[in-house]
C-alpha positions in Angstrom: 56.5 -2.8 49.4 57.0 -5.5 52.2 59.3 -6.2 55.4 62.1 -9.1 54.8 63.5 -10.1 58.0 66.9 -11.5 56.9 70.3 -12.3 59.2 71.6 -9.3 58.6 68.8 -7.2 59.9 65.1 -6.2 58.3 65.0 -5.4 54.9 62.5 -3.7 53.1 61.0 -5.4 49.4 59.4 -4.0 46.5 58.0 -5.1 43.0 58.1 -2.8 40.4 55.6 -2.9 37.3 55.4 -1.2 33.7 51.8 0.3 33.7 52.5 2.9 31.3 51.0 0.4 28.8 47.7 0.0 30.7 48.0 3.8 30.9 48.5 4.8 27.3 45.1 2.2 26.9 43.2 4.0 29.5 43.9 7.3 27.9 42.9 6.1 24.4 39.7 4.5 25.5 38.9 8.0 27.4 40.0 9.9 24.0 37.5 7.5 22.3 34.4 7.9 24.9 34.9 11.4 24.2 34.4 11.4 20.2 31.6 9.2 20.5 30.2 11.9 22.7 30.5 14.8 21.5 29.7 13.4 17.6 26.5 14.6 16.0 25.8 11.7 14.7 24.2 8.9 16.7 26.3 6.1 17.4 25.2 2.9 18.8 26.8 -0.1 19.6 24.7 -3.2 19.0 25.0 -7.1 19.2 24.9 -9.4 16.4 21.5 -10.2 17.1 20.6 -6.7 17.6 20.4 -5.8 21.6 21.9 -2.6 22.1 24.8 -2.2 24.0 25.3 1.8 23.9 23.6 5.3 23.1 25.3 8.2 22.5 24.4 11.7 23.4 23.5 12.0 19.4 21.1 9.2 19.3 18.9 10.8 22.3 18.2 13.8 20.4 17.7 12.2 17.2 15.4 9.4 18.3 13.7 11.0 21.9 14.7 7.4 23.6 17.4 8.3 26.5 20.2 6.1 27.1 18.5 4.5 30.0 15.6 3.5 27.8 17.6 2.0 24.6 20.0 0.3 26.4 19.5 -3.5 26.4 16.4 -3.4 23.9 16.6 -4.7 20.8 17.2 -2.0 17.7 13.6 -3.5 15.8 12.6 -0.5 18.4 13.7 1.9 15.7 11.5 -0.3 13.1 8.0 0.8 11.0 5.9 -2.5 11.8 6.5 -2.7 7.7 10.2 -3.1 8.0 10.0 -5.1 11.0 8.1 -7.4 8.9 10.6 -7.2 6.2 13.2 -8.3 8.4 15.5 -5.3 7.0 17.3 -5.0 10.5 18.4 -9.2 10.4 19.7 -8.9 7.2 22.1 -5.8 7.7 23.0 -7.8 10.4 23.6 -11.2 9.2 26.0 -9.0 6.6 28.0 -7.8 9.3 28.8 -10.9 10.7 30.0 -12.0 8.3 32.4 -9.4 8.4 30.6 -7.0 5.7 30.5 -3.1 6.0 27.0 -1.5 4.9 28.1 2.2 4.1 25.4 4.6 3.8 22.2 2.6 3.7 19.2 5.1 2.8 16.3 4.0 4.9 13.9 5.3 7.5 13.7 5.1 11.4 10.6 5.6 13.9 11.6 8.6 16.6 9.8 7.4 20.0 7.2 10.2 19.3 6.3 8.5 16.0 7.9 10.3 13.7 9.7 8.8 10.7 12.5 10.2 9.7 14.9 9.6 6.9 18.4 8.5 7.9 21.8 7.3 6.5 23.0 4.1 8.4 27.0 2.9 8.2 27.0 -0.1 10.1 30.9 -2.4 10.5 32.0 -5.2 12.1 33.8 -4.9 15.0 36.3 -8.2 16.0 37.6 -9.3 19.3 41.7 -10.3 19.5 40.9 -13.8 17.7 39.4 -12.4 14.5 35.8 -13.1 15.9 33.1 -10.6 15.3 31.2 -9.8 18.2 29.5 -6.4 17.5 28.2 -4.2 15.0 28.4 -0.8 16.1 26.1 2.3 13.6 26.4 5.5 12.8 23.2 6.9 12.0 22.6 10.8 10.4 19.4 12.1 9.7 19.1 13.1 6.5 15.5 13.9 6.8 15.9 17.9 5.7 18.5 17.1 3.1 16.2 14.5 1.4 13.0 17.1 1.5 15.7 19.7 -0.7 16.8 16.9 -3.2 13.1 15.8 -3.2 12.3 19.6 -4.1 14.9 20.0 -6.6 14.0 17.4 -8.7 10.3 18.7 -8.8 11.4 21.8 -9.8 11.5 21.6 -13.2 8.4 19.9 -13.1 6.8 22.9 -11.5 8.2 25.5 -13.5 6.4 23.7 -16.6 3.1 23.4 -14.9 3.3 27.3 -13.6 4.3 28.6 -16.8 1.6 26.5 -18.7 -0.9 27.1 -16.3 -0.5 31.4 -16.1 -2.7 34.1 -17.0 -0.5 36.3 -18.3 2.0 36.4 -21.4 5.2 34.5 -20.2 8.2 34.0 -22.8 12.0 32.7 -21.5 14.6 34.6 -23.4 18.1 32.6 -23.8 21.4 34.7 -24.4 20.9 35.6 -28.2 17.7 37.1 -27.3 15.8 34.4 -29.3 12.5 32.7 -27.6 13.0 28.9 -26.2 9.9 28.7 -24.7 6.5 31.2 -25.5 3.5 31.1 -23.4 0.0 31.3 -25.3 -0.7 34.4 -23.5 2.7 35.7 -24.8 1.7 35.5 -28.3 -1.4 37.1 -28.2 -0.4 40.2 -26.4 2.9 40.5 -29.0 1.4 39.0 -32.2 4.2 36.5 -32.0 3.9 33.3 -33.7 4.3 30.1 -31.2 7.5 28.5 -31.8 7.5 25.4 -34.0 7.6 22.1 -32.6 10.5 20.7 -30.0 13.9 20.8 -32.0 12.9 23.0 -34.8 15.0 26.5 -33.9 13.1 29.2 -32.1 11.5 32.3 -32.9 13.2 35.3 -33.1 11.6 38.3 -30.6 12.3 41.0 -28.0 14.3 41.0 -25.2 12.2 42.5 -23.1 8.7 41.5 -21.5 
């Protein structure tokens, strides 16, 4: 509002402006803040050459560096002295800007206590109004737990072989028509049971009990 003296007395002006357009961009980058926030997973916005920008909530329990200590070092931070060597982190990012999405990398970070822990990294381009890109902002999940299972399961079967092989007492796995797949030693000489022929051959018929 402003006075306008005119002939016929003082007039009052005013200028009227659309913000609801500013607003509706306010509210969105506020809706956004909040997602990054409350995510469990750690986002972090970096540079092309690796200086990061942001650290969420996420990333401070996942890597023990608050945001006041990651902000505006470089991510090599995160880096074994192996892959720093490597130069893993300068390749993802010379993908990126060149406008490449890396979904999912398996790799491994350093936690500021020392600790190397598995993670999954997604890492995109992010472009400014002229089709530039400018950043290359990562989700990271730690995977570490979920790797130690999958790690586990696939050892199983080795395991079961070496216990079964390795026991002292009579063993036998029974399938569904109550023949005998698999016959420990030990089995055999308590039952009398002849050791089933070689693999492929069918097995020996037996008990269904132990």
């Amino acid at each position: 509002l402003g006075p306008l003296q005119t002939d016929d007395g003082l007039l009052v002006s005013a200028a009227i402006r659309d913000v609801s357009g500013r607003r509706r961009s306010e509210h969105a980058a506020a809706h956004l803040v909040a997602i990054v926030d409350s995510s469990q997973d750690a986002i972090i916005g970096k540079t092309l050459d690796g200086t990061i920008t942001s650290w969420n909530p996420a990333a401070v329990l996942m890597y023990g560096y608050t945001a006041a200590e990651a902000v505006g070092e470089h991510a090599s931070l995160l880096l074994s002295e192996e892959q720093a060597q490597e130069d893993e982190l300068t390749g993802i990012l010379a993908r990126v800007a060149r406008g490449e999405r890396v979904d999912h990398a398996q790799t491994t970070r350093l936690r500021k206590d020392g600790v190397q822990i598995d993670v999954s990294l997604t890492m995109s381009p992010l472009w400014d109004a002229t089709g530039r890109v400018v950043a290359a902002p990562t989700i990271a999940r730690d995977v570490t737990e979920r790797k130690v299972v999958a790690d586990a399961l696939v050892r199983a079967p080795e395991r079961y072989r070496s216990a079964f092989e390795e026991a002292h007492i009579g063993l036998a796995r029974v399938d569904l028509t109550a023949r005998f797949p698999t016959v420990h030693c030990a089995w055999c000489a308590l039952t009398g049971q002849r050791t089933p022929a070689a693999a492929g051959h069918p097995p020996t018929p037996g008990p269904t009990h132990a």
